[in-house]
C-alpha positions in Angstrom: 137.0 98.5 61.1 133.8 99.0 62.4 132.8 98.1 65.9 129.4 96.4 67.6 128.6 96.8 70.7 129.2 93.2 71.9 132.0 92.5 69.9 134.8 94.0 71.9 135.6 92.0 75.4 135.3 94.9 78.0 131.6 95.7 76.2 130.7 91.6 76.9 129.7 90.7 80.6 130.3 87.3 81.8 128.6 85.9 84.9 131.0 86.2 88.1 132.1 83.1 89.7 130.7 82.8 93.0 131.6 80.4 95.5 128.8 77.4 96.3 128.2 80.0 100.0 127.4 82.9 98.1 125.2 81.0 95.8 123.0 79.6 98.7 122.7 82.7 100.0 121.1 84.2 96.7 118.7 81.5 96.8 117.7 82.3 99.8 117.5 85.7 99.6 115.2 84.8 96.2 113.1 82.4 98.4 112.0 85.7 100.9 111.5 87.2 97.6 109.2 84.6 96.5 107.7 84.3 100.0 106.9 88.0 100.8 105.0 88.4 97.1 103.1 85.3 98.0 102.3 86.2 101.2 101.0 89.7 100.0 98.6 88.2 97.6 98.0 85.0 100.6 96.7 88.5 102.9 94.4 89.2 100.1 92.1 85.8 99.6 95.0 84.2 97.5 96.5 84.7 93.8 93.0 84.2 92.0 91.0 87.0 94.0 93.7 89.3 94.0 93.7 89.5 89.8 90.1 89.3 90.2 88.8 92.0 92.7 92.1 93.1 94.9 94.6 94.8 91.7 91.7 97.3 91.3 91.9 98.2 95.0 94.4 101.3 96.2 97.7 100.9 95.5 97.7 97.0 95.2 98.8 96.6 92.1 102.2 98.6 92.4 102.7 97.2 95.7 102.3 93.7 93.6 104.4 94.5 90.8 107.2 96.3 93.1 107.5 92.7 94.3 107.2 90.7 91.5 109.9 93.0 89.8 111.8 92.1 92.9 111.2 88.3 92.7 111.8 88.7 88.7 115.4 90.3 89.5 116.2 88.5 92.3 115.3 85.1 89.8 117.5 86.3 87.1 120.4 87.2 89.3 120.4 83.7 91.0 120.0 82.0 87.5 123.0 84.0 86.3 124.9 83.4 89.2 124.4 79.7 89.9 125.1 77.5 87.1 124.5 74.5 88.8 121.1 74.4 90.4 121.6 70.9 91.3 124.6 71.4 93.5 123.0 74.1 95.2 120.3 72.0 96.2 122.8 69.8 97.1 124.6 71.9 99.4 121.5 73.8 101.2 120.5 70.0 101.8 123.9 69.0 103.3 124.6 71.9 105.1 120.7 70.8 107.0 118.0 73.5 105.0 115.9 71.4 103.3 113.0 73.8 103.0 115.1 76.1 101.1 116.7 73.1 98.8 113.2 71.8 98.1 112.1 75.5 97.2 115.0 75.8 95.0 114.9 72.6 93.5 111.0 73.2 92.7 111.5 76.4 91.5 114.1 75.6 88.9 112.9 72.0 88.1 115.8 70.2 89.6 115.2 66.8 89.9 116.4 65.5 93.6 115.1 63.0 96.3 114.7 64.2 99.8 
């Protein structure tokens, strides 16, 4: 019988269980992400005049897209890893970082009142 790639357990990857520690820690690793692309196009008049005027200037535009392909990675490895959004944002706000659980809870549209 023929085989396709997916079909056979080893070939299928399955997000690892992390504990609720390891998972705040990813968001906030993706939060400096988030933070040091922002702040590179914040140092250049803001989002609007960087696509504008900025992109076209030296090496801007791979120094942008080297750290939106960080943010972008970063994003999809904390999606994979955390399931539950919610009780992250629970926990960061428990264990007293609510800047990063507000961040969090923005970024991923959990609804929660601070």
């Amino acid at each position: 019988m023929e085989q396709f790639p997916g079909n056979n357990p080893e070939e299928v990857s399955s997000p690892e269980v992390i504990s609720i520690e390891e998972q705040a820690a990813l968001a906030k690793e993706l939060i400096e992400v988030a933070n040091a692309r922002n702040s590179f196009t914040d140092s250049l008049g803001g989002f609007e005049d960087f696509a504008a005027v900025h992109q076209h200037v030296g090496d801007n535009r791979a120094r942008y897209n080297a750290l939106d392909d960080a943010f972008n990675e970063k994003r999809a490895l904390f999606d994979r890893s955390a399931s539950d959004k919610k009780a992250v944002v629970n926990f960061l706000k428990q264990t007293g970082d609510k800047a990063a659980a507000k961040a969090i809870a923005k970024m991923f549209g959990v609804r929660h009142w601070f």
